[in-house]
DSSP file (Angstrom, degrees, kcal/mol; ACC not computed):
  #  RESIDUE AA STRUCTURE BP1 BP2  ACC     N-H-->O    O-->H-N    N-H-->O    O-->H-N    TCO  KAPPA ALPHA  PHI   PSI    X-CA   Y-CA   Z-CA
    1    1 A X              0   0    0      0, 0.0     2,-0.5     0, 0.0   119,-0.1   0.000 360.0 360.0 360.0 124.3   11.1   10.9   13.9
    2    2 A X        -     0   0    0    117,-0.1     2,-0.3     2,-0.0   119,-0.1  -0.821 360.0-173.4 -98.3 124.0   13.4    9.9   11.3
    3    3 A X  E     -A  120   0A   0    117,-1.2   117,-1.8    -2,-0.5     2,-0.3  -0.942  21.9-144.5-127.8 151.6   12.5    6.8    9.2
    4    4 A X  E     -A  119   0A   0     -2,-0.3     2,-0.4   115,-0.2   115,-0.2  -0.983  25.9-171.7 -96.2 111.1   14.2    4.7    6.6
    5    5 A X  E     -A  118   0A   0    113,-0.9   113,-3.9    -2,-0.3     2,-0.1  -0.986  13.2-141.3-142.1 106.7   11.6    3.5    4.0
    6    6 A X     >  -     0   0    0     -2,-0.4     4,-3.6   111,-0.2     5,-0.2  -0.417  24.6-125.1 -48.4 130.6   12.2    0.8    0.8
    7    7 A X  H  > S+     0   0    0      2,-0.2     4,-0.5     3,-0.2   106,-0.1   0.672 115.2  56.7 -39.4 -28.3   10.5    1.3   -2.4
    8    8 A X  H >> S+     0   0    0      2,-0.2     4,-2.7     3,-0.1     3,-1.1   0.921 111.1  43.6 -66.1 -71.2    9.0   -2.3   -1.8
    9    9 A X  H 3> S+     0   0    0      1,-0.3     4,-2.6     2,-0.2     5,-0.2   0.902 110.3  53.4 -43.5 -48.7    7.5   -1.2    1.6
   10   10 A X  H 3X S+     0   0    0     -4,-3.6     4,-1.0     1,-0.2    -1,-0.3   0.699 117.8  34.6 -67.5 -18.5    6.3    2.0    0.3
   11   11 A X  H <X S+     0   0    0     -3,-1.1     4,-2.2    -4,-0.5    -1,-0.2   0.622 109.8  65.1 -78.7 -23.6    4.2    0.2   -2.9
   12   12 A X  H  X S+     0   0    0     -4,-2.7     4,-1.0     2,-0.2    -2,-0.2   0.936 108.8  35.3 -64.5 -60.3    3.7   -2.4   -0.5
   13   13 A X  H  X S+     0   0    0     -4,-2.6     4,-4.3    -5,-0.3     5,-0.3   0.947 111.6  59.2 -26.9 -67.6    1.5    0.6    1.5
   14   14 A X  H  X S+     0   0    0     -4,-1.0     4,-2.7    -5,-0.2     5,-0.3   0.977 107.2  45.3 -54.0 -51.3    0.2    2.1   -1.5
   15   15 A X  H >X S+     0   0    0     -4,-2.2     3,-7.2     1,-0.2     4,-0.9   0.761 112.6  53.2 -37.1 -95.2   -1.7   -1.6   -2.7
   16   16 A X  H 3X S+     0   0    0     -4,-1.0     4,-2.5     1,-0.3    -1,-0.2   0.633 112.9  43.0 -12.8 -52.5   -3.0   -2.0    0.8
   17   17 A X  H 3X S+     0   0    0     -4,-4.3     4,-2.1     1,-0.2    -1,-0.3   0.786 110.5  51.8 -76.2 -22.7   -4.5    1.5    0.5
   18   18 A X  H <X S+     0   0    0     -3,-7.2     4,-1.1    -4,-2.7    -2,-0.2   0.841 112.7  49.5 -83.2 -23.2   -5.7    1.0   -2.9
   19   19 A X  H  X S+     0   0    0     -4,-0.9     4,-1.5    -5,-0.3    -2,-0.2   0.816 113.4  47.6 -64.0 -48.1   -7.5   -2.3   -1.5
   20   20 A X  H  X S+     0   0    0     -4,-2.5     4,-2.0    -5,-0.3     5,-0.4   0.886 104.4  54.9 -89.2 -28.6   -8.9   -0.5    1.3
   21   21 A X  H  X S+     0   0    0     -4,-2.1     4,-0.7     3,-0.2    -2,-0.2   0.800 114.6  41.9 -53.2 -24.1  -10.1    2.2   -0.5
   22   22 A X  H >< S+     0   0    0     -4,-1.1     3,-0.7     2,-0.1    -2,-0.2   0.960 123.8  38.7 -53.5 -89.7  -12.1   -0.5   -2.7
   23   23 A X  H 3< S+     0   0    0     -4,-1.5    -3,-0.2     1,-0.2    -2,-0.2   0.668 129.1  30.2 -28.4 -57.8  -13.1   -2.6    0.4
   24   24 A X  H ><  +     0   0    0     -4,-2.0     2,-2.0     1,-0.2     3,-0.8   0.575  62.2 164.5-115.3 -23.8  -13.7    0.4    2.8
   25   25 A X  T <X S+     0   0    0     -4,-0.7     4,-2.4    -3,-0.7    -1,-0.2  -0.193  76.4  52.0  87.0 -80.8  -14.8    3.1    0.9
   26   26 A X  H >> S+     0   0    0     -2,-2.0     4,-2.8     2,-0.2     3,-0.6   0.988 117.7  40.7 -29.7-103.0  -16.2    4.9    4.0
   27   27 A X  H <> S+     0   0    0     -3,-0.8     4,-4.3     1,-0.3    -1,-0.2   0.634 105.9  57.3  27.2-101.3  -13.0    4.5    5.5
   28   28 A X  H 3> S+     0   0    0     -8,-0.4     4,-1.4     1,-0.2    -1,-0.3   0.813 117.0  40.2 -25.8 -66.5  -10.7    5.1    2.8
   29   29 A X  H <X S+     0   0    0     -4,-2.4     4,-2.6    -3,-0.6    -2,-0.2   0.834 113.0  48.9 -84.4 -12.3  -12.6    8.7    2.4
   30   30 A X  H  X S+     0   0    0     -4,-2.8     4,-1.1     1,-0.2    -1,-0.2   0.968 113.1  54.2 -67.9 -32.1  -13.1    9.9    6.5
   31   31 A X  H  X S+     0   0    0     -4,-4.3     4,-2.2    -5,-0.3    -1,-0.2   0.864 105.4  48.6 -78.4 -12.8   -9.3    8.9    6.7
   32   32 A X  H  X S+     0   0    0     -4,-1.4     4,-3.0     2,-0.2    -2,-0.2   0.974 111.9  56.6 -63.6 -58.4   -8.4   11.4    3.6
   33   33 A X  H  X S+     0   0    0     -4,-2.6     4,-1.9     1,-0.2    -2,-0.2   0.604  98.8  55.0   7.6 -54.0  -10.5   13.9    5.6
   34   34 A X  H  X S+     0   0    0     -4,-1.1     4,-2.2    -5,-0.2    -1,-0.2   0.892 115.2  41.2 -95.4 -48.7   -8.7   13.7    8.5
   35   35 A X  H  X S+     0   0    0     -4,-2.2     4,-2.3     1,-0.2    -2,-0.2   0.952  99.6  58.8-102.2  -4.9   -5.8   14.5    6.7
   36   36 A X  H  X S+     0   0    0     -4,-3.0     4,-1.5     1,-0.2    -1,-0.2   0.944 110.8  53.2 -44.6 -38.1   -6.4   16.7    4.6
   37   37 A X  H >X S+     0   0    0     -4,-1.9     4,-2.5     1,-0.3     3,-1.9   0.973 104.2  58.7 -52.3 -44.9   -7.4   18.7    8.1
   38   38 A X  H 3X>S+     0   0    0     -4,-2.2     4,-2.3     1,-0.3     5,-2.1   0.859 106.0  40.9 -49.8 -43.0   -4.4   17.9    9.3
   39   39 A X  H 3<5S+     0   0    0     -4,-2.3    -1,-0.3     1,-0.2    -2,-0.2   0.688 114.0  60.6 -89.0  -7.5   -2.3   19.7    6.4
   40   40 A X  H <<5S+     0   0    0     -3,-1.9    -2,-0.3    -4,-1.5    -1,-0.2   0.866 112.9  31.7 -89.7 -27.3   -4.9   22.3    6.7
   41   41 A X  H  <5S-     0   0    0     -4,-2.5    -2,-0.2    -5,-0.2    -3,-0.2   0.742 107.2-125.5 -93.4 -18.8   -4.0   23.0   10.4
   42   42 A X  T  <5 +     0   0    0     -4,-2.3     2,-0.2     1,-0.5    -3,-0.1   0.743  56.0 138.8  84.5  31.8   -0.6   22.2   10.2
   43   43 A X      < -     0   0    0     -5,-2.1    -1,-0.5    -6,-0.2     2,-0.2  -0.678  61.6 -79.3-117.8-174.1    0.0   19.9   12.4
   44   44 A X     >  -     0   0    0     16,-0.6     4,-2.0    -2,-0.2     5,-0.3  -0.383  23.2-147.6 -97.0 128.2    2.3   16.8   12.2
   45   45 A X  H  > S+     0   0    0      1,-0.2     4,-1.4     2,-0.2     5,-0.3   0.914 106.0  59.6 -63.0 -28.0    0.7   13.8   10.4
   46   46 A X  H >> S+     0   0    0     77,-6.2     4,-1.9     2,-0.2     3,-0.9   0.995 101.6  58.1 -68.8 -52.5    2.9   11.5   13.0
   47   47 A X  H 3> S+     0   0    0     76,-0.3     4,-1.7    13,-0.3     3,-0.3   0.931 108.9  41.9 -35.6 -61.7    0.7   13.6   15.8
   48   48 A X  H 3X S+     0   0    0     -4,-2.0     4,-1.0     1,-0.2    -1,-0.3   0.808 115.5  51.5 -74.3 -14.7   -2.9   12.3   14.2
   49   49 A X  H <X S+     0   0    0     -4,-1.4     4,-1.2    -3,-0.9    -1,-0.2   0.719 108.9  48.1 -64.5 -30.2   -1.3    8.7   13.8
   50   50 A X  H  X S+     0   0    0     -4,-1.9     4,-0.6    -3,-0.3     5,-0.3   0.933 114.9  47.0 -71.0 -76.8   -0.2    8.8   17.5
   51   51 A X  H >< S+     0   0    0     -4,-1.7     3,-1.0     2,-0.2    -2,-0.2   0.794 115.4  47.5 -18.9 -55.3   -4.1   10.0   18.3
   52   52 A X  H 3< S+     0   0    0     -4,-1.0    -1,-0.2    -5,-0.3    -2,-0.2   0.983 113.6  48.9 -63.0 -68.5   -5.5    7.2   16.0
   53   53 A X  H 3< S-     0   0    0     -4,-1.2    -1,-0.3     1,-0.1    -2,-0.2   0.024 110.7-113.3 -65.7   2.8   -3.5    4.9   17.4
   54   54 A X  S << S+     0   0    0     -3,-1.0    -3,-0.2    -4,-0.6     2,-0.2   0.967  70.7 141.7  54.6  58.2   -3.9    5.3   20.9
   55   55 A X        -     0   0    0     -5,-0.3     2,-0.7    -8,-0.2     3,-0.1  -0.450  60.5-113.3-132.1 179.6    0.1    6.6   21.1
   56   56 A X        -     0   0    0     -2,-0.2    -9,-0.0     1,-0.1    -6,-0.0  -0.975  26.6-151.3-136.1  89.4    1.3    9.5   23.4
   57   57 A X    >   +     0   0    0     -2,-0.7     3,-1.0     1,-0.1    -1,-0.1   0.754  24.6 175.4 -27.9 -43.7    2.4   12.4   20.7
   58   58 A X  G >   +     0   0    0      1,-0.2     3,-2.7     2,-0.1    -1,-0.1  -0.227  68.3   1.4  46.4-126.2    4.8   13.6   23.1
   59   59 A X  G 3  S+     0   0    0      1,-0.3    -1,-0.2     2,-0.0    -2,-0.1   0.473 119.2  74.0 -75.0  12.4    6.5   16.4   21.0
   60   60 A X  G <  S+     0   0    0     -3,-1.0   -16,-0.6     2,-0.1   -13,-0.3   0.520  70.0 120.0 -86.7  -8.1    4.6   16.1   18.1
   61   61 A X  S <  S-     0   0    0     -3,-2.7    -2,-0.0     1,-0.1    -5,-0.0  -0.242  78.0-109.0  -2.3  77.1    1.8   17.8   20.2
   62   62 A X        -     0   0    0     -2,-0.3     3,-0.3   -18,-0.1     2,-0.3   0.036  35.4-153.9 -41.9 134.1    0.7   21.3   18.3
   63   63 A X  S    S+     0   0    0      1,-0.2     3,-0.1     3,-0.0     0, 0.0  -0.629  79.9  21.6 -99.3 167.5    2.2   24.4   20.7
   64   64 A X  S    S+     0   0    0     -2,-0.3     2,-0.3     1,-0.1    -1,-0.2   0.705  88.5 140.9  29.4  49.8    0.2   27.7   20.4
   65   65 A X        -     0   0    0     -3,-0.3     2,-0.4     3,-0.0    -1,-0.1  -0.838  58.0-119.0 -98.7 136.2   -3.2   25.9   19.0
   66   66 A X    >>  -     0   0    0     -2,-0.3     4,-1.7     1,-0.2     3,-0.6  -0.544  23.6-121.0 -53.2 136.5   -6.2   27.4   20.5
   67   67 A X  H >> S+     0   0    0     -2,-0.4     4,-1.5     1,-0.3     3,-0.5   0.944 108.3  65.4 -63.5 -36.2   -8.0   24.7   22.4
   68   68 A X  H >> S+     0   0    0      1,-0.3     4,-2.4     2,-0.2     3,-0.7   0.935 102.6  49.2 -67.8 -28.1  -11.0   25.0   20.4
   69   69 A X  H <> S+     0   0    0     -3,-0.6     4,-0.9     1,-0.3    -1,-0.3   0.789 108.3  48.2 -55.4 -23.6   -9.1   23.8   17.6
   70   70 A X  H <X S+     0   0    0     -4,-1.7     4,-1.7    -3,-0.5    -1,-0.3   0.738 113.6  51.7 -82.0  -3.8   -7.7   21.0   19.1
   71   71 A X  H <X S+     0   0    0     -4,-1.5     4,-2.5    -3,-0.7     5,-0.4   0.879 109.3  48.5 -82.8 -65.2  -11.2   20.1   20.4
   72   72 A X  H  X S+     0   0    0     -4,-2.4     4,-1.1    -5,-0.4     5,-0.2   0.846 115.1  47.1 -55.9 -20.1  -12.6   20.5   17.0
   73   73 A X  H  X S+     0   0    0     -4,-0.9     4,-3.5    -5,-0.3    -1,-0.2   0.945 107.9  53.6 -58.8 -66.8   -9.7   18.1   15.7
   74   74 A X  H  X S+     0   0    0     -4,-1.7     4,-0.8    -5,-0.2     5,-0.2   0.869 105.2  55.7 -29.5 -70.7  -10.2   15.8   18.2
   75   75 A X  H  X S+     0   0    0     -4,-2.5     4,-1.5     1,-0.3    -1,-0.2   0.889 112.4  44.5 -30.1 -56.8  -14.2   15.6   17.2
   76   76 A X  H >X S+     0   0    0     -4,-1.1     4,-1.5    -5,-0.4     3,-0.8   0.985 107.5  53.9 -78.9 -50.8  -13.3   14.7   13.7
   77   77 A X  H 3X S+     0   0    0     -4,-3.5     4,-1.8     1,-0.2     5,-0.3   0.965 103.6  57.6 -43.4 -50.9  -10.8   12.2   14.6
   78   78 A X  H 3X S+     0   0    0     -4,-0.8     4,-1.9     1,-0.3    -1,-0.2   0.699  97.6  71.3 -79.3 -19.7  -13.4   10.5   16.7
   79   79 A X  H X< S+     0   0    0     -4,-1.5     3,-1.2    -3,-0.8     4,-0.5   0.995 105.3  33.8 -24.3 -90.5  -15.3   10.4   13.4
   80   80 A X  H 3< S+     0   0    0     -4,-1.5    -2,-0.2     1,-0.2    -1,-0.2   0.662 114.4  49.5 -85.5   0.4  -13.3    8.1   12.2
   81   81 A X  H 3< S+     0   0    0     -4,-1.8    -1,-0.2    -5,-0.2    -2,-0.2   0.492 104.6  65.5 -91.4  -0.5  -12.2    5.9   14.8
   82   82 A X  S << S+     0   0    0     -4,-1.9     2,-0.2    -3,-1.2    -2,-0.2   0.520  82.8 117.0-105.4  21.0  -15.7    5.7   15.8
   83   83 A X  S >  S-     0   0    0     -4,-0.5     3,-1.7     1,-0.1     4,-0.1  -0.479  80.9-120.2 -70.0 160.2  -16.3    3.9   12.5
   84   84 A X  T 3  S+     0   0    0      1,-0.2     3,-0.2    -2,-0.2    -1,-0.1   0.644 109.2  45.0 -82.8 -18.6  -17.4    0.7   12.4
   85   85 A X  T >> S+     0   0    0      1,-0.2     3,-6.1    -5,-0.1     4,-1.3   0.342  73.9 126.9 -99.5  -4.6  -13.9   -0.7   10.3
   86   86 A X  H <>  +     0   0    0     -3,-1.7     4,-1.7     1,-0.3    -1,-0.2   0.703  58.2  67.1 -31.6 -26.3  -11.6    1.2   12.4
   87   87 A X  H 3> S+     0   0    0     -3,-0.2     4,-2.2     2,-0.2    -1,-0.3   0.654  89.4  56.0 -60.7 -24.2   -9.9   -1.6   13.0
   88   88 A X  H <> S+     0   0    0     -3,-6.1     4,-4.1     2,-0.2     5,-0.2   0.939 106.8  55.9 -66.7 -53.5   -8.5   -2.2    9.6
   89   89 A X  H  X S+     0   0    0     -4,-1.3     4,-0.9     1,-0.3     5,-0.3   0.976 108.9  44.3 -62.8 -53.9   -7.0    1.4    9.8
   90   90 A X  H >X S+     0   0    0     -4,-1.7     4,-2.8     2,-0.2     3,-2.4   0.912 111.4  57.0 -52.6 -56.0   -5.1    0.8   12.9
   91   91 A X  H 3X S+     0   0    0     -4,-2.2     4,-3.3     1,-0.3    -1,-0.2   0.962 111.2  41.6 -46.9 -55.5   -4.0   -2.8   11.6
   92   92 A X  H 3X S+     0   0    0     -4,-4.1     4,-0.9     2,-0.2    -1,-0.3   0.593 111.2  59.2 -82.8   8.4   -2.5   -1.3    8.7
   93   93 A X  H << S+     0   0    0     -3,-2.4     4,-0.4    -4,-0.9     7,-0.2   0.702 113.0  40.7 -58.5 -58.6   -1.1    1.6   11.0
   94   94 A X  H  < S+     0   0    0     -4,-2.8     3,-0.4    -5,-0.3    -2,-0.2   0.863 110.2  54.8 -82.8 -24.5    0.6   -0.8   12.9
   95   95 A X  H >< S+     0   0    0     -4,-3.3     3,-0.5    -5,-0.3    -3,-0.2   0.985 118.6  37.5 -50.7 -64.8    1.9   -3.2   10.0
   96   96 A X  T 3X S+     0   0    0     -4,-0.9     4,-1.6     1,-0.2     3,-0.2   0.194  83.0 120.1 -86.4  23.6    3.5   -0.1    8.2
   97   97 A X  T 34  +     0   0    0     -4,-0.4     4,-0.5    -3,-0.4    -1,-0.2   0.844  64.0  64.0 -37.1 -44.6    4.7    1.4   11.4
   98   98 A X  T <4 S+     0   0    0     -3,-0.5    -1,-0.2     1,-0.2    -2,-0.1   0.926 101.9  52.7 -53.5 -52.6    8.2    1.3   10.5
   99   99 A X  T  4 S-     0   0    0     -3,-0.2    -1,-0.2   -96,-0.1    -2,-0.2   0.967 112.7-107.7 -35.1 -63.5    7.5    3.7    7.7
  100  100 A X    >X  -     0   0    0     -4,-1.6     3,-2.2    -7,-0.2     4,-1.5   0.246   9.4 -99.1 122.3 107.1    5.9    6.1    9.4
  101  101 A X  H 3> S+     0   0    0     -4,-0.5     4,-0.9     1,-0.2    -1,-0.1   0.780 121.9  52.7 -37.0 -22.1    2.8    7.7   10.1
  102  102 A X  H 34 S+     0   0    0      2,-0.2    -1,-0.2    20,-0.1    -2,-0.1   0.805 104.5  49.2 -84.4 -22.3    3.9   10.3    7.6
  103  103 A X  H X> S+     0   0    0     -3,-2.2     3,-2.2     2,-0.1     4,-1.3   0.893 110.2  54.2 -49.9 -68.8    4.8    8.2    4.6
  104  104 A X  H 3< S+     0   0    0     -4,-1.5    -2,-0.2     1,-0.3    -3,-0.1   0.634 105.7  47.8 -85.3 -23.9    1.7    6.6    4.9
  105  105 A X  T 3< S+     0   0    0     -4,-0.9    -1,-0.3    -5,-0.4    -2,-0.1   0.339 111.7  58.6 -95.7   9.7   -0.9   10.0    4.9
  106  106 A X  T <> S+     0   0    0     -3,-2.2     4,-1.3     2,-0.2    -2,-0.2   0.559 106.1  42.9-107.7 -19.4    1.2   11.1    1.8
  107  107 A X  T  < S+     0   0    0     -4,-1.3    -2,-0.2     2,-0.2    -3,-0.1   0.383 104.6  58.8-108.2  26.7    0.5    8.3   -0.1
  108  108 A X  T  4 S+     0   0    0     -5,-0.2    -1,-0.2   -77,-0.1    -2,-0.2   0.413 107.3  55.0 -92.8 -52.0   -2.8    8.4    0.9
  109  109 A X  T  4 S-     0   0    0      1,-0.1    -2,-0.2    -5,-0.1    -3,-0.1   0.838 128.2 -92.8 -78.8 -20.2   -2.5   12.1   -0.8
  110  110 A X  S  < S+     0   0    0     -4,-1.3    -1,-0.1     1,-0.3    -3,-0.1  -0.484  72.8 153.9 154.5 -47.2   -1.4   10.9   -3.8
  111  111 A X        -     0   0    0     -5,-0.1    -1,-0.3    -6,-0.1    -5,-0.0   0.311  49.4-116.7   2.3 113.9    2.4   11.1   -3.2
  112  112 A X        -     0   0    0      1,-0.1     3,-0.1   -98,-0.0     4,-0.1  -0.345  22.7-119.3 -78.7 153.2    4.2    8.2   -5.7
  113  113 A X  S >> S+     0   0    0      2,-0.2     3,-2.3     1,-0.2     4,-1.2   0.804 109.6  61.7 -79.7 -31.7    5.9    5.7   -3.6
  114  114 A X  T 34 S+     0   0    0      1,-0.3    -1,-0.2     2,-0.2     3,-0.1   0.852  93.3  60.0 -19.7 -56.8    9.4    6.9   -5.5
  115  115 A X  T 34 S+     0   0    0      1,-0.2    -1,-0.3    -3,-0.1    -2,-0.2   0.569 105.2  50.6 -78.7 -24.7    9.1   10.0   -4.4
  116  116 A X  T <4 S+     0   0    0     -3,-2.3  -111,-0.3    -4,-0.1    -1,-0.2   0.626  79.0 130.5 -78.0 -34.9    9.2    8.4   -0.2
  117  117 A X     <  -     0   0    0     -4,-1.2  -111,-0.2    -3,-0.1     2,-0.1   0.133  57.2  -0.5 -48.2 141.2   12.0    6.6   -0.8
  118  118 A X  E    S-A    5   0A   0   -113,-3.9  -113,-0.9     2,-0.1     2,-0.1  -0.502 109.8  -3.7  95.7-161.5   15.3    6.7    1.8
  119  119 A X  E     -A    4   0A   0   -115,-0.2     2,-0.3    -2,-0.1  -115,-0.2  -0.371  60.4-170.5 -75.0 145.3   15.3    9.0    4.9
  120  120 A X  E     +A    3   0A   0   -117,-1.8  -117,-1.2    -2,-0.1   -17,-0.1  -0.843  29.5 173.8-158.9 102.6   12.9   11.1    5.8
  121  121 A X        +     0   0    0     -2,-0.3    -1,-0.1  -119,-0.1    -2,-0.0   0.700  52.7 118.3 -87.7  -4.9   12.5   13.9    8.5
  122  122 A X              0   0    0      1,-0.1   -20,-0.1   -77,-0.0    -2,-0.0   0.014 360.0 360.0 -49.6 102.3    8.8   15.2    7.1
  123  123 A X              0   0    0    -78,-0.1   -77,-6.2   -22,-0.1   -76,-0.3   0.669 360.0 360.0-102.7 360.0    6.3   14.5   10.2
């Protein structure tokens, strides 16, 4: 998925996330969790946004994964959607949609909102 992303939206993100990492704590760190796994397994941050998000990957879907790793993903994703503020993450999934589930777990990783700016194939 190719998204077009302002410098305003993407600081616009980062606040929100520095707010919920105050507020949410918890949150903040199971959803860092989840993606760090995510870059560790090497599958597409837009795929665990779909997942979160109750979304249908379609081709963002890991191919040649053993199932017990997607079972063991899955578990830990259920982690954090079965926390109790889950909703917050999903609200602000779906405010910044337009961005892009992949924008949004890199500046979650630290990733300056600069650095997002303009088109972006990265999933």
């Amino acid at each position: 998925m190719i998204t077009l992303s302002s410098l305003d939206e993407l600081t616009e993100v980062k606040e929100v996330l520095e707010t919920l990492k105050v507020e949410y704590p918890v949150l903040f760190e199971k959803l860092q969790d989840m993606i760090n796994l995510t870059r560790a397994f090497q599958f597409k941050y837009h795929y665990m946004g779909c997942l979160i998000m109750g979304e249908d990957p379609g081709e963002h879907t890991p191919k040649f994964v053993y199932g017990s790793v997607l079972r063991l993903y899955k578990r830990e994703l259920q982690k954090l959607l079965a926390d109790t503020d889950s909703e917050v993450l999903k609200q602000l999934f779906t405010d910044f949609k337009s961005i892009g589930y992949s924008k949004i777990s890199l500046i979650v990783l630290g990733y300056a909102p600069e650095s997002l700016v303009g088109s972006s194939s990265i999933q």
